[in-house]
N, C-alpha and C positions, 0 to 999 in steps of 0.2 A: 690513333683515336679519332671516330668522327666527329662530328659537329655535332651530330648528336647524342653523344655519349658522356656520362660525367664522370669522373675520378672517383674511385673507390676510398670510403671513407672511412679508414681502421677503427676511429675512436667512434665513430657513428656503430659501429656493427660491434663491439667488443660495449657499447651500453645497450645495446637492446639485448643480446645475449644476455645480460645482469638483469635486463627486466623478463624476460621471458622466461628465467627461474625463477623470479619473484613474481608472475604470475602464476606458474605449478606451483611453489609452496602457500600463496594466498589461498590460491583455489582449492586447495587440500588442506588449510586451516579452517574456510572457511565450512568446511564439513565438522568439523571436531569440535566447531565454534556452535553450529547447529548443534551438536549432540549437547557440549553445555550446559546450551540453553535446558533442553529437551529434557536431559536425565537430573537438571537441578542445582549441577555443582558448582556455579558460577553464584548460585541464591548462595548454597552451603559456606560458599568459600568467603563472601563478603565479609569482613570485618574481622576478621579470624588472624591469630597468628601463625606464626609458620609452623607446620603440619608435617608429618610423614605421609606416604602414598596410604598405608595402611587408616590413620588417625582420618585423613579425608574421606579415603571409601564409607568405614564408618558411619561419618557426621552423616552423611550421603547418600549413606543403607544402599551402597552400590557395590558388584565384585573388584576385590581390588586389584585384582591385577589388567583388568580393562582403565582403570582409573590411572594406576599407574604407567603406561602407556600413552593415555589421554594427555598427563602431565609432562610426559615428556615431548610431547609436541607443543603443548602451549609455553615450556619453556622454551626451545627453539625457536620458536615464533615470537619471542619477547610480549607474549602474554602475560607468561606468570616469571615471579623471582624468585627462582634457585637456588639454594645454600647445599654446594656440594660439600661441604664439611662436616654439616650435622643431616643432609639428605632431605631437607622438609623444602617446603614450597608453599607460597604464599602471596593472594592475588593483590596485589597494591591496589589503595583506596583510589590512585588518577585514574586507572583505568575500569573499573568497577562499576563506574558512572555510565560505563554505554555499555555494560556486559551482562547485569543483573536486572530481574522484576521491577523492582526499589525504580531503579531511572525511568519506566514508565517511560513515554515517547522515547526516549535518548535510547534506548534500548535496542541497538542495531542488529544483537540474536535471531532477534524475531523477522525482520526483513532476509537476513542472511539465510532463512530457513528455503527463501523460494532457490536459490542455488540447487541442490538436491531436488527438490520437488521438480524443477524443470530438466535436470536431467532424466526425468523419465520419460519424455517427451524428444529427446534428443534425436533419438533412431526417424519416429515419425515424422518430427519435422526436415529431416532431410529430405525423406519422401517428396513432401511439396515446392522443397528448394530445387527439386527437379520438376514435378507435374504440376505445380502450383496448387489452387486451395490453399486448406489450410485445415489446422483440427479444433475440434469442437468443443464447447463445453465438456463432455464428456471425458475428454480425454486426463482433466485434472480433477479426479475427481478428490484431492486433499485441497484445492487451493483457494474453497469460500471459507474452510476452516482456518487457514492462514491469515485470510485475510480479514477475519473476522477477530482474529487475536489481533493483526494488526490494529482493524480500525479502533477498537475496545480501548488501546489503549490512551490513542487522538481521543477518544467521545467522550471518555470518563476522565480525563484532564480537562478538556477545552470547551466541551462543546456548549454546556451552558453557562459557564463562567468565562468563554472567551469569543464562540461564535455568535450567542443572541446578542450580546451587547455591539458586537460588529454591525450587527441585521437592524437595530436600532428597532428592536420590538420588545424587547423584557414586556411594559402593557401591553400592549397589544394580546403577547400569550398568555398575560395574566389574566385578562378581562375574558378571553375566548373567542379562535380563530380556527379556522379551519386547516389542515396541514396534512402535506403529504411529500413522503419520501420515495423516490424513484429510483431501483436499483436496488431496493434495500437489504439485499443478502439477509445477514440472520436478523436483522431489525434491532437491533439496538440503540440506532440512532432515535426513531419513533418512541420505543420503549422509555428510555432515559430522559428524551424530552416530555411525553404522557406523565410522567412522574412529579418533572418542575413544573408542569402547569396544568394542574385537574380541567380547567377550566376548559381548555382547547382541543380539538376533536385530532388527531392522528393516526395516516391512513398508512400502511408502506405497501411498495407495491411492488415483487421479482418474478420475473419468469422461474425459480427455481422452487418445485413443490416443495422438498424438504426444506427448504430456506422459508419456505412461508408457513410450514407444517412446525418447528424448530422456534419460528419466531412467535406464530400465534398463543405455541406452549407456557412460553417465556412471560407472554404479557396478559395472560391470563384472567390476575386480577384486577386488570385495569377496563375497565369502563369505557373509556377514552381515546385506547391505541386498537387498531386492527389491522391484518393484513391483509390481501387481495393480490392471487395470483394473474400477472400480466405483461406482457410481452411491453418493454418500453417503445417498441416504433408504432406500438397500437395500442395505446390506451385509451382515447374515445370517452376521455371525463372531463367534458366541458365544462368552464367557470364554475368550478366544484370546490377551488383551494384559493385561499387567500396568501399561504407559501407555501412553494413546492421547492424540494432541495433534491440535489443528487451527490452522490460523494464519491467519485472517481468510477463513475458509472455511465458518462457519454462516449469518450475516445474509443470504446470497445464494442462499440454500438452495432452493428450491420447496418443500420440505417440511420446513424447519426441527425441528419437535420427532421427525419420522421420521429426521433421524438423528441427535439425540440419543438418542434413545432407542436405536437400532441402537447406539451408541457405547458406550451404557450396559452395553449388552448382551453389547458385545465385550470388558470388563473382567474379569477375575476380581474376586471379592470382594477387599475391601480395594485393589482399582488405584485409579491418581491419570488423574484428568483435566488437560489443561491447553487452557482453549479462550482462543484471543488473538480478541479483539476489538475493533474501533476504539471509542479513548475518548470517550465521549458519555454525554448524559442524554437517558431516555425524555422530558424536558420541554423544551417547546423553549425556553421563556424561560431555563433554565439553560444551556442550546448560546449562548444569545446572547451568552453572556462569551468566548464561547471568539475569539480573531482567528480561527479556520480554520477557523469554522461554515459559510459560506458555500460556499467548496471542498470540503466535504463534503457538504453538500447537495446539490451539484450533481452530485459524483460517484455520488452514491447514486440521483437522478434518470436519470443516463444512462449509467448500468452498474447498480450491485448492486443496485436497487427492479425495472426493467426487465426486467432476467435473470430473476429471479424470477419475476414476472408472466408472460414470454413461456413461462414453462411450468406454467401456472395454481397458482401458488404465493402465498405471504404477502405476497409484498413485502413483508419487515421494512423493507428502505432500511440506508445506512450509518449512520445514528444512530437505530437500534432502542434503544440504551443500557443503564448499567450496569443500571437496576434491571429490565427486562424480561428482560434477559438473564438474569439468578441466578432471576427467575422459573422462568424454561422449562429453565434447570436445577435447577432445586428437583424441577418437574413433573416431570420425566426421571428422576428418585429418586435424585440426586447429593446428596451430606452435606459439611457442613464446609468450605462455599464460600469461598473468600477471591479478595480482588479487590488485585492488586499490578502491580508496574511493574519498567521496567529503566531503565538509563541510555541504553540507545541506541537504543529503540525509546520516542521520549515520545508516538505517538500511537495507543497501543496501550494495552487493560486485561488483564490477564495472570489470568483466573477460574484457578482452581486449587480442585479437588473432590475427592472421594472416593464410590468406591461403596461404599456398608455391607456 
């Protein structure tokens, strides 16, 4: 053996083997787990006592012998519990709590649905792992709908019972302020906020027509909320907004500090920013603690680093991190940065600024 060579390590290579099977069967639950969600039986099955394949399909107005099937991988997977004696199956209440509608944020279904979704992108991004670039908005075109379930379910928990109070503006929106959301996919954030406070003007602004075609439908009756299609590295609305928010809509940016800086721009003196960004460290050995580095990494590989790139941009990636982040808002000429959190949003950092 040289000096340069290390001793073959049986126990080392006989556990990654155990994990590397428990990576194919996760990643192959994590599709059944998708369907779940999707086809309803995870809602069906809440509270319910044990069941036949038949009795579920049923509740669940689903074929049953797809159901039955289903069942039999989620009991493999120590999803569901099994009564081989009498054949029924039934979802335990500990686990229910991050499987069903009911849990609202806790509801890990719903993230787990980008798995599949980005496997359709797989073949393409190889492409670029060799020529570089990268693929475009286009290329997803299920994944504002995704994310629009996601965020619905953070905005309609949190946002006005856990983020204004953060913002330390409840008056302020009561009295009447000006507001604008950047990035705003389907507008819900705008929308829900127009609602808790008549008084205050709300703007949202996406590059994506039917995101602002969808949202404008949406908020219809409101007076208060509007959309405005626009590109965020150019949006050119000087001292227009007394707060502008974004909600995981910088990292993915092509031109990241253009629209901060556009944003900056859009403030009157003394406005508050509030820019949400997924929780992470610019270092990777620090991400290594996190359990959910991995899922992010990869989400950031074949959505938000890719997106970026396919329009010759930074590729920040989803764990650009906290401290690069207060960086480029430092840069942007933001004051008095603080870095905070919610209850129901735990994979999010909540920057909160001020323009001088």
């Amino acid at each position: 053996m040289t000096e340069t060579e290390t001793p073959f390590d049986k126990d080392r290579a006989k556990a990654f083997t155990s994990k590397m099977l428990g990576i194919m069967n996760d990643g192959a639950l994590s599709l059944m787990m998708s369907i779940g969600h999707k086809t309803g039986l995870f809602d069906s099955m809440e509270g319910e006592g044990p069941a036949t394949s038949a009795e579920v399909a049923a509740k669940a107005n689903l074929d049953e012998r797809y159901v039955r099937e289903w069942l039999h991988a989620m009991t493999c997977g120590n999803v569901i519990d099994y009564d081989s004696e009498n054949e029924t199956f039934q979802l335990p209440a500990e686990h229910s709590g991050l499987l069903t509608r009911k849990a609202g944020p806790l509801n890990l279904t719903v993230p787990m649905q980008q798995i599949s979704l980005l496997a359709e992108v797989e073949d393409d991004l190889v492409g670029v792992f060799r020529e570089g670039g990268g693929l475009p908005y286009d290329k997803f075109p299920r994944f504002q709908a995704l994310m629009s379930e996601s965020s619905e379910r953070r905005f309609r928990s949190g946002l006005v019972n856990q983020v204004v109070p953060l913002l330390e503006m409840n008056d302020a929106l009561s009295a009447g302020i000006d507001v604008a959301d950047v990035g705003c996919g389907s507008g819900l954030a705008s929308l829900l906020l127009g609602r808790a406070f008549p008084n205050s003007r709300f703007v949202g602004f996406d590059m994506s027509k039917d995101g602002i075609t969808h949202a404008s439908e949406a908020a219809a009756d409101l007076d208060n909320v509007s959309y405005e299609l626009a590109d965020a590295g150019a949006l050119n609305q000087p001292e227009r907004f007394d707060l502008v928010t974004t909600f995981d809509a910088i990292h993915d940016q092509a031109r990241p500090k253009d629209a901060l800086s556009g944003i900056f721009a859009m403030l009157r003196p003394g406005g508050t920013y509030l820019c949400v960004e997924p929780k992470a460290s610019s270092l990777l050995e620090e991400n290594m603690k996190d359990p959910m580095a991995p899922f992010m990494y990869t989400i950031s590989t074949m959505h938000c680093m890719t997106v970026s790139l396919a329009y010759g941009g930074d590729g920040l990636g989803t764990a650009w991190g906290h401290q690069l982040a207060t960086e480029y808002l430092t840069d942007a000429g933001f004051a008095d940065i603080q870095i905070e959190g919610i209850r129901d949003d735990r994979g999010n950092n909540y920057f909160i600024s001020k323009k001088p």
